[in-house]
C-alpha positions in Angstrom: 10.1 81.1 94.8 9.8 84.2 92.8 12.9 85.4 93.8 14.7 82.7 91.7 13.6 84.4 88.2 14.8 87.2 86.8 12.1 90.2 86.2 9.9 87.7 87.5 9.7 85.9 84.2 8.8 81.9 85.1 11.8 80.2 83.9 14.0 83.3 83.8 17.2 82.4 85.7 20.2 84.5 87.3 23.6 85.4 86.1 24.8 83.8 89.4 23.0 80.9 88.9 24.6 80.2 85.6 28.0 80.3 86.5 28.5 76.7 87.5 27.2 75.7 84.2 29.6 75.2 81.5 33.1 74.3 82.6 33.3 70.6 82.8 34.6 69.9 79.2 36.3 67.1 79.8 34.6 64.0 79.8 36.6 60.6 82.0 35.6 58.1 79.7 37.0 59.8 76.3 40.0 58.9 75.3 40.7 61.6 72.6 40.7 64.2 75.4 44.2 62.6 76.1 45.8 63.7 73.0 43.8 67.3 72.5 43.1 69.0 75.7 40.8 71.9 76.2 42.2 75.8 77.1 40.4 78.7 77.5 41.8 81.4 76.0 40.4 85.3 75.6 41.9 85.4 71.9 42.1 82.3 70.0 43.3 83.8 67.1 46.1 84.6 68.7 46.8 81.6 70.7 46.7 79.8 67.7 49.5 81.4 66.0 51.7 81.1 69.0 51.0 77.2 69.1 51.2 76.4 65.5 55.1 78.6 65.9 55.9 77.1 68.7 55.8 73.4 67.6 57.2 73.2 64.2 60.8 71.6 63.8 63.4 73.5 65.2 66.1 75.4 62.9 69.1 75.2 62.8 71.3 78.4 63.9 75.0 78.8 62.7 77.8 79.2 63.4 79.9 82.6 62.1 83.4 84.1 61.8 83.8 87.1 63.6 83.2 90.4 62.5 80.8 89.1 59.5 76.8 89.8 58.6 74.3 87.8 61.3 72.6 85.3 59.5 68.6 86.0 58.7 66.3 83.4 59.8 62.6 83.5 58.9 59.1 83.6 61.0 57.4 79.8 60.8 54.5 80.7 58.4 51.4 80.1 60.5 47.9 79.9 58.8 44.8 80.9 61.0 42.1 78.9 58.7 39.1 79.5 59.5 39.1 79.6 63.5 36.2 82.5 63.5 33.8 79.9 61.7 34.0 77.7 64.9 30.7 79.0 66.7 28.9 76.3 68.1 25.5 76.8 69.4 22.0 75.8 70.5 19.1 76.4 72.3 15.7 75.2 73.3 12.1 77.1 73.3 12.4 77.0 77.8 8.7 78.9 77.6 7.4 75.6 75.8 9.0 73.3 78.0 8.1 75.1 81.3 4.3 74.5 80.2 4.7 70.9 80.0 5.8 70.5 82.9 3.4 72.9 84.8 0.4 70.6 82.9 2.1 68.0 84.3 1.7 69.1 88.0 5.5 69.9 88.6 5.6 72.6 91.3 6.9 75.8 91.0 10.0 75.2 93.4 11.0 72.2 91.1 11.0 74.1 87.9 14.4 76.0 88.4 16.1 72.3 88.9 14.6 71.4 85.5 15.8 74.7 83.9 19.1 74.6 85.4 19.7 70.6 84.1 18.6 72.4 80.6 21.4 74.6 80.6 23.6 71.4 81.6 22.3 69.7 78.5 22.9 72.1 76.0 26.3 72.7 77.5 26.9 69.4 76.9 25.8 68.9 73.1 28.7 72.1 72.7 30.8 69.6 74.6 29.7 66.7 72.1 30.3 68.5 69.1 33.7 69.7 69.9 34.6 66.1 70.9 33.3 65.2 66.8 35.5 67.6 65.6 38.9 66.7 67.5 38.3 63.2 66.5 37.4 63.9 62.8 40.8 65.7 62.7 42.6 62.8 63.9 41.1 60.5 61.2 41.1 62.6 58.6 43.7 65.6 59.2 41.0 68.1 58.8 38.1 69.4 60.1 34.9 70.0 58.4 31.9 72.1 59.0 28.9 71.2 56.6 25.7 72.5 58.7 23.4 75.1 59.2 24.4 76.9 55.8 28.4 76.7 56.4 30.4 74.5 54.0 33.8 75.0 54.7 37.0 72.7 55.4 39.7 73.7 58.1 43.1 72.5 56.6 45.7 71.8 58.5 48.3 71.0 56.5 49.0 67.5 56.8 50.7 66.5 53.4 48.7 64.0 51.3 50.8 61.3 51.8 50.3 61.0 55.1 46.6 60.2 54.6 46.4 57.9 52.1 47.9 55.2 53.9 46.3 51.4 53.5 46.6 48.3 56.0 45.3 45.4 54.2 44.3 42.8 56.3 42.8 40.3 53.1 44.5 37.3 51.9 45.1 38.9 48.5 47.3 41.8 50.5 51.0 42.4 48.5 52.7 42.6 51.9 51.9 41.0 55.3 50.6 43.1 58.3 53.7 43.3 59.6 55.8 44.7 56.7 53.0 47.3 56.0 53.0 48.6 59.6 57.2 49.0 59.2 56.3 51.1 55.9 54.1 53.3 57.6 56.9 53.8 60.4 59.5 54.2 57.7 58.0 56.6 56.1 56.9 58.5 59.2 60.9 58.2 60.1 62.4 59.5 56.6 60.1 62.6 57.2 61.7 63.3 60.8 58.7 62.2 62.5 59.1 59.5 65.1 55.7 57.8 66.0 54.9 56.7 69.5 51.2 55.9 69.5 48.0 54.8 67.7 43.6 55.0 67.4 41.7 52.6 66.4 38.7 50.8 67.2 38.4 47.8 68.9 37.4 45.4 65.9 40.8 47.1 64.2 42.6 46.0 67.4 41.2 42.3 67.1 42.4 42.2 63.4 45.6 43.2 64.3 46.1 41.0 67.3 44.2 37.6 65.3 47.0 38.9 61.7 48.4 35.1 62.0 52.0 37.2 60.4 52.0 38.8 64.3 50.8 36.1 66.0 53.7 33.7 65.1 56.1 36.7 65.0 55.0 37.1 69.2 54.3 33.4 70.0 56.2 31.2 67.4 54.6 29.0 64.5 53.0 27.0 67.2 50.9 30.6 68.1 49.9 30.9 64.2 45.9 30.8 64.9 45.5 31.8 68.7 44.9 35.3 69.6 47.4 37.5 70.6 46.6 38.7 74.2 46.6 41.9 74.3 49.4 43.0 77.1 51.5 40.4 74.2 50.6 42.7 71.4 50.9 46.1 73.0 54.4 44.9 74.2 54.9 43.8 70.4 54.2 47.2 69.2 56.1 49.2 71.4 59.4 46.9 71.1 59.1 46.5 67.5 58.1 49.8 66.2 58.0 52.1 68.7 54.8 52.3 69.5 53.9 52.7 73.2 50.1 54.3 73.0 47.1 52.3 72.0 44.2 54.0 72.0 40.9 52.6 71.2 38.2 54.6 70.6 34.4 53.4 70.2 32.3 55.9 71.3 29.2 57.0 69.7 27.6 60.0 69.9 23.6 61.7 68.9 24.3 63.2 65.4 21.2 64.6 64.1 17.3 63.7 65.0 14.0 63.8 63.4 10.5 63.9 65.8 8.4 61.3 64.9 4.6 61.1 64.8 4.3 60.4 68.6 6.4 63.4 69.4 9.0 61.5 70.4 12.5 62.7 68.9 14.1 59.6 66.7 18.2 59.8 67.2 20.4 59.1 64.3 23.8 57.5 66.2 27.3 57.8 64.6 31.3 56.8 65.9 33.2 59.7 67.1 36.5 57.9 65.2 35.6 55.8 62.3 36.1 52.1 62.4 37.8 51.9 59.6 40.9 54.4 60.0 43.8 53.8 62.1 45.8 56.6 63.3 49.6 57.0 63.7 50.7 59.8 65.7 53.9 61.4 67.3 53.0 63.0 70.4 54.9 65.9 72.3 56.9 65.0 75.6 53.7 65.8 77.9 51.6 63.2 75.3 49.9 66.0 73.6 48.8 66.0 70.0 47.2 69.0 70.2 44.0 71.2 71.9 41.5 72.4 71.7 40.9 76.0 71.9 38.2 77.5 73.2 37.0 81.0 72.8 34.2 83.9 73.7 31.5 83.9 71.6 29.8 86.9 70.1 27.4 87.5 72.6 29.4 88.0 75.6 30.4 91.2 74.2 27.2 92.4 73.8 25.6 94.0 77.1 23.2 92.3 78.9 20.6 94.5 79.3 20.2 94.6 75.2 19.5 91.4 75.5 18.0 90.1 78.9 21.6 87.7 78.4 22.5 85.7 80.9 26.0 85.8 81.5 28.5 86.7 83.5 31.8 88.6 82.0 33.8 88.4 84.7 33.9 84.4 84.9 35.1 82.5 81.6 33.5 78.9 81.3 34.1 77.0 78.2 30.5 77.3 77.3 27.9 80.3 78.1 24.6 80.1 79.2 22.1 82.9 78.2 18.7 83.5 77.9 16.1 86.2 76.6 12.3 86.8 76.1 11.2 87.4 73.1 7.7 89.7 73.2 5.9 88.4 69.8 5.0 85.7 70.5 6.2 85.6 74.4 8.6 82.8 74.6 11.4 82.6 77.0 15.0 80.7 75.0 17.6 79.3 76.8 20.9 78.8 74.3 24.5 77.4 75.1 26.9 78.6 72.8 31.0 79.0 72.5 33.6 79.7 69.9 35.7 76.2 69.0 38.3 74.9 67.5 40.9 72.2 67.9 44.7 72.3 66.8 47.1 70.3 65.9 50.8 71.2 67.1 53.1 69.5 63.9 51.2 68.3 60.5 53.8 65.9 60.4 53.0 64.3 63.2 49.9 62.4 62.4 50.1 59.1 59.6 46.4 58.0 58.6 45.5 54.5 57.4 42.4 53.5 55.7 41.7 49.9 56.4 40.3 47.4 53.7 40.6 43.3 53.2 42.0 42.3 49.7 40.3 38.8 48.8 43.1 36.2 48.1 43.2 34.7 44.8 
């Protein structure tokens, strides 16, 4: 077995080994992934620029009389925010683990499958939080990164009046569902922005689909008071306001924990999109809002052997795996870390309503 570890460190595993480790971004069962993608790219500070160029409304060209001055067009002002602040990473103390598990009678041969499904796990927390932040910037048009002594916003320029929008579902509402929806289309419309889909959560959905304003403008007065089905509502949507994507989203994620007295960790849960936003969005021909970039991290430029890294620089996961001893005290860390952020193509293409429920009178 101890040709498994590295310098014959328990624990300790190969470059090779690694490799696997770190590519599967894309989880079946979110529905966000839809809308932002994930792309691997060696400089993402580049790769944004070209993106953010390459899908803002088209100019106009002119036409000219012969023999006179070309016209001068300008370059699409592109901001790169804060794109290097995206570093996501974390690690676990493996020498501390590997001693449970040896007090516990695990065998030798058994340990590298442990250490391996640590990677895995950390891999996947990077996965996690990348997922937080592509749905944070759908609800909200930003991004923001408030941990580990960072306190900074990425801005992507959506104007402010696209996300301030209100459907009121109370009795006391000034318009009916129906009416408010068209304004937010409207709006959307007089901008040069054509919406085609929508997020929201489920409860949002039953709101919509039980508004007694769309259930007798789908079934008749007779309807008023039965819900909508929801084949009958999406068909609704699509033929009366264009919009052909609903997307619900209800997924909820580890956000933070705390270890208790038992030594048990205690998991504080929150939504990946809030249950209270709905958002309005005009996706590109391939049903892209945008994606997420993905990028090398500091340490893979830093060689191994200063190190004792882990990683491999001629493969390029979406997360990398590395580990190193420290001598003082002797502890063996295992760390998953990548550089992150998402983008969205066209600021103008995302409409963000806050729900609430006006009391009638």
């Amino acid at each position: 077995m101890a040709d498994k570890w590295e310098q014959n460190v328990l624990g300790f595993v190969s470059e090779a080994d690694w490799l696997n480790v770190g590519f599967n971004v894309t989880r079946q069962n979110d529905p966000i992934d839809g809308l932002f993608g994930d792309e691997k790219t060696d400089n993402i500070m580049a790769k944004w620029n070209s993106l953010a160029s390459q899908y803002q409304i088209p100019m106009m060209a002119q036409f000219h009389g012969f023999d006179t001055e070309t016209h001068t067009t300008f370059r699409v002002p592109v901001d790169t925010h804060n794109i290097e602040k995206g570093l996501i990473k974390t690690k676990i103390n493996q020498s501390e683990r590997l001693r449970t598990l040896l007090r516990s009678g695990v065998r030798e041969d058994q340990i590298y499958e442990y250490v391996i499904n640590d990677g895995a796990r950390l891999a996947e927390e990077v996965f996690t939080r990348s997922k937080v932040a592509k749905n944070e910037l759908l609800a909200t048009g930003k991004v923001t990164i408030k941990e580990n002594n960072l306190d900074l916003t990425v801005d992507y320029g959506v104007p402010a009046g696209q996300t301030d929008e209100e459907i009121d579902f109370g009795a006391g509402a000034s318009k009916d569902v129906p009416s408010q929806l068209q304004d937010i289309i409207d709006a959307a419309t007089a901008s040069g922005t054509i919406l085609n889909g929508m997020v929201l959560s489920k409860a949002n959905l039953t709101k919509l689909r039980g508004d007694i304003n769309i259930q007798k403008a789908i079934n008749g007065n007779i309807g008023a008071g039965a819900m909508v089905r929801q084949s009958d509502f999406a068909q609704y949507m699509n033929e009366e306001f264009g919009i052909a994507e609903i997307i619900t989203n209800d997924l909820t994620y580890g956000a933070d924990h705390t270890i208790g007295s038992d030594g048990r960790p205690s998991i504080t849960t929150k939504r990946y999109y809030p249950a209270n936003k709905i958002s309005f969005f005009a996706s590109n021909p391939a049903g892209k809002l945008g994606v997420g970039l993905w990028g090398d991290p500091p340490e893979v430029t830093v060689p191994a052997g200063l190190m004792n890294a882990s990683t491999e620089p001629s493969v390029s996961p979406f997360v990398y795996i590395s580990q190193w001893v420290e001598n003082d005290p002797v502890v063996l860390w295992t760390r998953a870390s990548a550089l992150f952020m998402p983008v969205l193509y066209n600021p103008n293409s995302l409409w963000i309503a806050t729900t609430k429920s006006t009391p009638g009178a």
